[in-house]
C-alpha positions as CSV (number, residue, x, y, z in Angstrom):
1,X,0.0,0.0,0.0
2,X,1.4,3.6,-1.0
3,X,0.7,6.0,1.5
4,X,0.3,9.9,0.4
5,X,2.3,12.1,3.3
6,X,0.3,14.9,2.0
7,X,-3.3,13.9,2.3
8,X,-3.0,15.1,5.8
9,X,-5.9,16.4,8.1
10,X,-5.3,19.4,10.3
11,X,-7.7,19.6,13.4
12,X,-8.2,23.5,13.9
13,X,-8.3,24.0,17.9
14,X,-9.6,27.8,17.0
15,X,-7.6,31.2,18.6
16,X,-8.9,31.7,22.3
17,X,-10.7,35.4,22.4
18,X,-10.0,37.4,25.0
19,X,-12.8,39.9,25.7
20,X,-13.4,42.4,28.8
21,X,-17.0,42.3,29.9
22,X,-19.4,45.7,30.2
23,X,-20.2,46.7,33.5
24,X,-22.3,49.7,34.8
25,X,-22.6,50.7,38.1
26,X,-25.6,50.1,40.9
27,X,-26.5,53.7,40.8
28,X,-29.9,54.7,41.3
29,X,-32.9,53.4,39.0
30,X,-35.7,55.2,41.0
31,X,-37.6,56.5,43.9
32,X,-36.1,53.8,45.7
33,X,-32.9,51.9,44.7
34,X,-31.5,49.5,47.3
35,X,-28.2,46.8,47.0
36,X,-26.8,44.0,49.0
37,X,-24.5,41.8,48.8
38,X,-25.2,38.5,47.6
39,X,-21.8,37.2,46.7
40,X,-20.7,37.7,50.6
41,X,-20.6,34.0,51.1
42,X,-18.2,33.4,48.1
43,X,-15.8,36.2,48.9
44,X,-15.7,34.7,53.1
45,X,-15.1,31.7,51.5
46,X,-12.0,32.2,49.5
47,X,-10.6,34.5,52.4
48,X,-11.3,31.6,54.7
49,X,-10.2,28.5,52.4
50,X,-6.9,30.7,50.4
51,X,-4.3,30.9,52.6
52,X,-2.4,33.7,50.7
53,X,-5.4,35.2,49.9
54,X,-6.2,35.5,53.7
55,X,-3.4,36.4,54.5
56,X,-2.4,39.1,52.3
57,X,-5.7,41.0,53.4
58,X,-4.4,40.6,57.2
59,X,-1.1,42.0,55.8
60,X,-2.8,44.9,54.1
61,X,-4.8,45.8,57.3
62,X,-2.4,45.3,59.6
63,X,0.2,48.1,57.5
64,X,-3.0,50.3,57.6
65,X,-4.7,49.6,61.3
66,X,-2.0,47.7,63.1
67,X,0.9,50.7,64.5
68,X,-1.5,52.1,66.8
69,X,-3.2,55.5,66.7
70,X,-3.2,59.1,68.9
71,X,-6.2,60.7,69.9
72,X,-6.8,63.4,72.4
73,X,-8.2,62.3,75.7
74,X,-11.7,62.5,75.4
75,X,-11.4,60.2,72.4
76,X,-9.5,58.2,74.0
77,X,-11.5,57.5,76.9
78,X,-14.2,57.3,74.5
79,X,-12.1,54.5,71.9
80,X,-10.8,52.1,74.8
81,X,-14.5,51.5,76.3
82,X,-15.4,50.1,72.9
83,X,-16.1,46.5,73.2
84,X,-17.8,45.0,70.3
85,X,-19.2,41.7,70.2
86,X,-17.9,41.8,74.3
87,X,-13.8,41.0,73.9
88,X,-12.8,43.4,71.4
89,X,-10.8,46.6,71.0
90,X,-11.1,49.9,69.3
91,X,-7.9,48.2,67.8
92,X,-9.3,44.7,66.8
93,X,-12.6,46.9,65.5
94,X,-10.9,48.8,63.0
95,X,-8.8,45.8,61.7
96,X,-12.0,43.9,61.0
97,X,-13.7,46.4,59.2
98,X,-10.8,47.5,57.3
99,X,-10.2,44.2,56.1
100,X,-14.0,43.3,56.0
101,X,-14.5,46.4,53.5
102,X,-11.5,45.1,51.1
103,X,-13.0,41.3,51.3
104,X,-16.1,42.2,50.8
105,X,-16.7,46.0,49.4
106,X,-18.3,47.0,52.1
107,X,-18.3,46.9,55.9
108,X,-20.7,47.3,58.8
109,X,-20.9,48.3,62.5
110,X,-24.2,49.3,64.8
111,X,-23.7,52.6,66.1
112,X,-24.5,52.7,70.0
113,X,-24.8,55.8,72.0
114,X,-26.1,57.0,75.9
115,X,-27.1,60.4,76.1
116,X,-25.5,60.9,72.5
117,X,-21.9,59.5,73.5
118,X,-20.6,56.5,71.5
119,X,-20.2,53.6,73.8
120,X,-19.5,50.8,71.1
121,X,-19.2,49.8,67.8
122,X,-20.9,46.2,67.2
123,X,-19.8,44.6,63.5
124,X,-22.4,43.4,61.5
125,X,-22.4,40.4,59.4
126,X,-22.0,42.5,55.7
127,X,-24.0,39.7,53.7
128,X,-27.1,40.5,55.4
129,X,-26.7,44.4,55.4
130,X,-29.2,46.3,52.6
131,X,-28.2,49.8,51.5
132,X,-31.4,52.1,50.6
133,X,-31.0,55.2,48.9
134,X,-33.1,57.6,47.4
135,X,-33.6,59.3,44.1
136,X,-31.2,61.5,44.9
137,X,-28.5,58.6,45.6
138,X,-28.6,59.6,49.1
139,X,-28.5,56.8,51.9
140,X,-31.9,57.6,53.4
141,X,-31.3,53.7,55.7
142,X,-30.2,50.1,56.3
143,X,-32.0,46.9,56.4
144,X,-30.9,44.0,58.2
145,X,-31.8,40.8,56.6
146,X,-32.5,37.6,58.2
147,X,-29.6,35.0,57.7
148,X,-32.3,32.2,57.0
149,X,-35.0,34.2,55.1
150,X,-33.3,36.7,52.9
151,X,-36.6,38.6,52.6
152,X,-37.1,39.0,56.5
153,X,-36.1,42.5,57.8
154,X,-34.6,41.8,61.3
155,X,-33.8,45.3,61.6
156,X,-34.0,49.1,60.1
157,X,-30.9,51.2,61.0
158,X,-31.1,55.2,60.4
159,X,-27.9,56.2,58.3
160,X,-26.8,57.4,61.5
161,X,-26.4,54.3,63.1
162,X,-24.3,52.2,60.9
163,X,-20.5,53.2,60.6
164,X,-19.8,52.0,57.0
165,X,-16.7,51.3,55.8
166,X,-16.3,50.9,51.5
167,X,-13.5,50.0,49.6
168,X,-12.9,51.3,45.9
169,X,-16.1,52.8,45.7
170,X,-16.0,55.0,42.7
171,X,-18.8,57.2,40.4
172,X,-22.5,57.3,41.3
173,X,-22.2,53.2,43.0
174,X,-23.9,52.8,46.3
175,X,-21.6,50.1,47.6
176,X,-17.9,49.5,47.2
177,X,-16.0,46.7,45.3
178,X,-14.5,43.3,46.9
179,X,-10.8,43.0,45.8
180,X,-12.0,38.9,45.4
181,X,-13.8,39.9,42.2
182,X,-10.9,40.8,40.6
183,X,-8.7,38.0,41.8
184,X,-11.3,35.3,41.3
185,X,-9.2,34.2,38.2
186,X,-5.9,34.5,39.8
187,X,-7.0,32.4,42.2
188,X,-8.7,29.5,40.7
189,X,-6.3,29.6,38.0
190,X,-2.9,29.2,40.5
191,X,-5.2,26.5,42.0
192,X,-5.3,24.4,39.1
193,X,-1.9,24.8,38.6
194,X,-1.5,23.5,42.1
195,X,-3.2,20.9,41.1
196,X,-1.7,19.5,37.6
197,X,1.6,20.2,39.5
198,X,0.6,17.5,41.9
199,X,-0.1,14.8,39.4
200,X,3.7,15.8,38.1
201,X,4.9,15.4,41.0
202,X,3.0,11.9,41.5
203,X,4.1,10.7,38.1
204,X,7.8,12.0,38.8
205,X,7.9,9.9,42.4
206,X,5.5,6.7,40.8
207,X,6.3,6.7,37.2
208,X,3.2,6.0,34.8
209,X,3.9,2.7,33.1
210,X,2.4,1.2,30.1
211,X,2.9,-2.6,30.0
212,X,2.6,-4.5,27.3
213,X,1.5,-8.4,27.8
214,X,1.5,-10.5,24.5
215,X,-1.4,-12.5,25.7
216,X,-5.4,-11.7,25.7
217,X,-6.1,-14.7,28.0
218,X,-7.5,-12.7,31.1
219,X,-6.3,-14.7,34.1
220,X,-3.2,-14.5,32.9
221,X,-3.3,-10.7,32.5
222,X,-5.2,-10.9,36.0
223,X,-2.0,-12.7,37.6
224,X,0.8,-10.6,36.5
225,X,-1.3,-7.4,37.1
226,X,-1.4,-8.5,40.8
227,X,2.4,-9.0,40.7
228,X,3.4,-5.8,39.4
229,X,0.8,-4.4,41.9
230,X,2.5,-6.2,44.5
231,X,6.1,-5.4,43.7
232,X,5.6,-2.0,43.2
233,X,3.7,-1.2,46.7
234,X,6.9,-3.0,48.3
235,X,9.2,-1.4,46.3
236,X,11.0,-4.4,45.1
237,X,12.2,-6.0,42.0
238,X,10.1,-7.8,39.1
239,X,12.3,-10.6,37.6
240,X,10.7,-12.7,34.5
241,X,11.8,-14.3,32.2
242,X,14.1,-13.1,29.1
243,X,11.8,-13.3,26.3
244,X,10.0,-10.4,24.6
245,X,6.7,-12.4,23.7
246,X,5.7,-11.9,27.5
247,X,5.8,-8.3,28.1
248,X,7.1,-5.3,27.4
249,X,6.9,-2.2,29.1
250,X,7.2,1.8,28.2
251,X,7.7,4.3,31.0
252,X,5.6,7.7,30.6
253,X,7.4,10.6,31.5
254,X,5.9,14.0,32.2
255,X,7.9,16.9,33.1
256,X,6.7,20.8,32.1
257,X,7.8,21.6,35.6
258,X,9.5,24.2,34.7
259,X,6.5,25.9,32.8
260,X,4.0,24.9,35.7
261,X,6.7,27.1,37.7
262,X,7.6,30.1,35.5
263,X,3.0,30.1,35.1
264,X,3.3,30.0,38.7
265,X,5.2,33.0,39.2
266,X,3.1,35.0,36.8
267,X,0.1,34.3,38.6
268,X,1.6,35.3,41.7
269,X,3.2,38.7,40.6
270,X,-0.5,39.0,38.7
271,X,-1.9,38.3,42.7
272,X,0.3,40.7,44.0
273,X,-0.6,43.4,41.7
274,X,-4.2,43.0,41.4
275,X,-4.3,43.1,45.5
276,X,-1.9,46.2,46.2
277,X,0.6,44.6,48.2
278,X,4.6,44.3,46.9
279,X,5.7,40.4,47.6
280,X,8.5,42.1,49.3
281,X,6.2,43.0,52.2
282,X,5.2,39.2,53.1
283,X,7.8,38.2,52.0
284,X,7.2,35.9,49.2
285,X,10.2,36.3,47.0
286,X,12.7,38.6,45.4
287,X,11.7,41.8,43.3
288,X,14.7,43.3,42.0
289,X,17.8,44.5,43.3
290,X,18.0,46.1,46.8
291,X,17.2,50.4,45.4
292,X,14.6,48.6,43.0
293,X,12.9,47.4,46.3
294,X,13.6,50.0,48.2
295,X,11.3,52.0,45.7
296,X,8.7,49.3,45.4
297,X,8.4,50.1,49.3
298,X,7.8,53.3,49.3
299,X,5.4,54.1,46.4
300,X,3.3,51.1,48.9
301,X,3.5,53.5,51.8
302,X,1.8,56.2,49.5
303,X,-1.1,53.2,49.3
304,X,-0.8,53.0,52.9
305,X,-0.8,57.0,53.5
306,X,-3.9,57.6,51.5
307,X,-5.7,54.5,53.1
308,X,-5.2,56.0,56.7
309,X,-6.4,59.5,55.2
310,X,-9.6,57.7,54.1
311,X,-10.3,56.0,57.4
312,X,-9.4,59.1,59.4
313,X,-12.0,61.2,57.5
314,X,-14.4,58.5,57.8
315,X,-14.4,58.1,61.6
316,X,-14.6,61.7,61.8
317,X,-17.4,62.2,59.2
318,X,-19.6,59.3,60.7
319,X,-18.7,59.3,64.7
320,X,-17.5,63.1,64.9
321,X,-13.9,61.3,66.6
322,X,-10.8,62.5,65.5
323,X,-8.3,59.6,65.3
324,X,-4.7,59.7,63.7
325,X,-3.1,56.4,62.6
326,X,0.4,55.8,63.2
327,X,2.3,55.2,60.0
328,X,4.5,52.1,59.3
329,X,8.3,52.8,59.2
330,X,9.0,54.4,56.2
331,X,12.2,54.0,54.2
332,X,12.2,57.8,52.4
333,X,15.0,59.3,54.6
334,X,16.9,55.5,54.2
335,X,16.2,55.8,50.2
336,X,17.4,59.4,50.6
337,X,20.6,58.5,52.7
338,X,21.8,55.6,50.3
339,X,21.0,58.2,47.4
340,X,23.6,60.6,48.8
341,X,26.2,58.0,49.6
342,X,25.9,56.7,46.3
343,X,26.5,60.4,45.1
344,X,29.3,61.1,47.1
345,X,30.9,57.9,46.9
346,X,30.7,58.8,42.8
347,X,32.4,61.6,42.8
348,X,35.7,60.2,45.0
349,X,38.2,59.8,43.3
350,X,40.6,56.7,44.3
351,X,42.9,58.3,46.4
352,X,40.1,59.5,48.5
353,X,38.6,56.1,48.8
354,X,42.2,54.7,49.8
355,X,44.1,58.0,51.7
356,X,47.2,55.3,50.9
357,X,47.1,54.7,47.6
358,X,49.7,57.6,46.9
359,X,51.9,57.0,49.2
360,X,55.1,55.5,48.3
C-alpha cells in the first residue's frame, strides 16, 4: 500500500478570544434603589479557604490599622471603652472592618450611644446588610436581613447608626467593590496549577507505566497485574523471564515543571498586583535589586498614607472622633541617605577612597 504524506488532516483547535466584559454601576434606578450583597458568602469563602489570599488582606490591614493611633483624651476615653461583640478593642474593631471592607466592598458596625456619646461599635455580618438610597442617591437607611430568610427585615438602621466602611467605591455606585472579584481568576487559576503540579509530581515519584502483555487470555493478565501491583507497593524487583513475547513495558514521562513554575510566578506577581501589596512585604520572594525594592516600598506606603487618610476622615465624618493612625516605618529618609552615599561615593576619586594609595 502507497501512503500519500500529503493527504493530511489538520484539526483546527480555533484562537482563544480574550474579551473584557461591560459593566455599569448600581447607581440609582428610581424613587427607591437598594443593593446587597449576595456574593458575601463566596468572597468569606475564598478568604477563609486561600491561605495567601487570607493572609495578604491581614497583611494589608495590619500596614493600615496595626501601628497604633493618637487621639486626644476624650477620644480616647471614649475608643478604649469600645467593646464590640464583648472582647474586642477599638484596635481589633478597625482591623476587621478594614479588612472586611476590602474582602467584601463594604463593611458594617451598629452605632450605639447614651445620652449621645458613643459607647460601642458592634460589627455586622456585611452579607445581610441592605443599603437604601433615594432618588437623589442619598442613603436615606439600612436593612438587616434575616440570615435564614433573605426577605425577613430583622432590623431598620437610620444612616446614622451604621459606621460604614467601602472600599474602591467610585462614580454614582452605592456600595464598594470586593478586591475577590478581581482576583477570582488569579485564584482559581494558581489553583489548578497546584493541582496538575501535583499529578507531576505523583508521576515524577511513581512513574506511569504502560505494559505490554502479548497474551489476551485474562487470568493471565489478572495474575501478573497483581504481581506488578504487588512489587511496586513493596518497592522491590520484578524478575521474569528473558523473552520479549511476555511483556514489554514503556515508562511515561511528564515533566513541564518548569512551565507549571515560570505560570506560577506569573500568577503570583499578577496576585500581587491585582491586590496592592509588593511580595517584598510578606515576603514571598525577590523583586529586583536592593534600590529597586527600596522603591517598590515606598510608592506602597503612598497606598498605605492615603488609606489612613480615608479612614481618618471616615471616623470623623460618621462618629464626629478624631483619630490619627500611626504610620508604618517608612524607608524615604533610608532611600534618601543611600542616594547621597551613592553620590558622594561617585564623585571620590581613588585616592580619597584609599588616603594610601599615593603614598610610596
Amino acid at each position: 500500500m502507497v501512503v500519500d504524506i500529503n493527504k493530511t488532516t489538520v484539526l483546527d483547535y480555533g484562537k482563544p478570544v480574550f474579551t473584557i466584559g461591560n459593566a455599569d454601576t448600581d447607581g440609582v434606578t428610581g424613587k427607591r434603589t437598594e443593593w446587597q450583597n449576595t456574593k458575601w458568602k463566596e468572597q468569606y469563602g475564598a478568604f477563609v479557604n486561600v491561605g495567601e489570599y487570607q493572609n495578604a488582606l491581614l497583611m494589608k490591614g495590619i500596614w493600615n490599622t496595626g501601628k497604633g493611633w493618637t487621639a486626644d483624651s476624650r477620644t480616647t476615653i471614649i475608643l478604649n471603652n469600645l467593646t464590640g461583640w464583648g472582647k474586642d478593642t477599638w484596635d481589633d474593631i478597625i482591623f476587621n472592618m478594614d479588612v472586611t471592607s476590602m474582602a467584601g466592598g463594604d463593611a458594617y458596625a451598629q452605632i450605639i450611644k447614651v445620652d449621645n456619646i458613643i459607647v460601642n461599635l458592634k460589627p455586622l455580618n456585611p452579607g445581610t446588610m441592605k443599603i437604601i438610597v433615594n432618588d437623589e442617591g442619598r442613603i436615606t437607611s439600612y436593612e438587616q436581613m434575616s440570615r435564614t430568610n433573605e426577605k425577613e427585615i430583622v432590623k431598620t438602621y437610620k444612616p446614622e447608626e451604621i459606621f460604614h466602611l467601602s472600599y474602591n467605591r467610585i462614580a454614582d455606585q452605592i456600595h464598594g467593590i470586593s478586591i475577590y472579584d478581581k482576583l477570582k481568576k488569579i485564584i482559581l487559576a494558581d489553583e489548578k496549577r497546584f493541582e496538575i503540579m501535583q499529578s507531576v509530581m505523583a508521576y515524577q515519584a511513581v512513574p506511569f507505566i504502560i505494559w505490554k502483555i502479548k497474551t489476551d487470555d485474562q487470568t493471565k493478565i489478572d495474575n501478573f497485574v497483581t504481581r506488578v501491583r504487588t512489587v511496586r507497593q513493596k518497592y522491590g524487583d520484578l524478575f521474569v523471564p528473558d523473552d520479549e513475547n511476555i511483556a514489554t513495558w514503556e515508562v511515561v514521562s511528564i515533566s513541564p515543571g518548569q512551565i507549571l513554575m515560570d505560570w506560577g510566578d506569573e500568577l503570583r506577581n499578577k496576585f500581587y498586583r491585582a491586590v496592592g501589596l509588593p511580595q517584598i512585604v510578606p515576603g514571598g520572594g525577590e523583586q529586583g535589586t536592593g534600590s529597586e525594592s527600596r522603591t517598590i516600598y515606598l510608592a506602597f506606603e503612598q497606598l498605605v498614607a492615603q488609606r489612613q487618610l480615608y479612614l481618618k476622615r471616615q471616623i470623623w465624618s460618621q462618629l464626629r472622633l478624631e483619630v490619627t493612625f500611626n504610620a508604618p516605618t517608612t524607608m524615604a529618609e533610608l532611600i534618601g541617605d543611600t542616594e547621597q552615599k551613592t553620590n558622594v561615593m561617585g564623585g571620590m576619586q581613588m585616592s580619597e577612597l584609599n588616603p594610601a594609595a599615593d603614598r610610596q
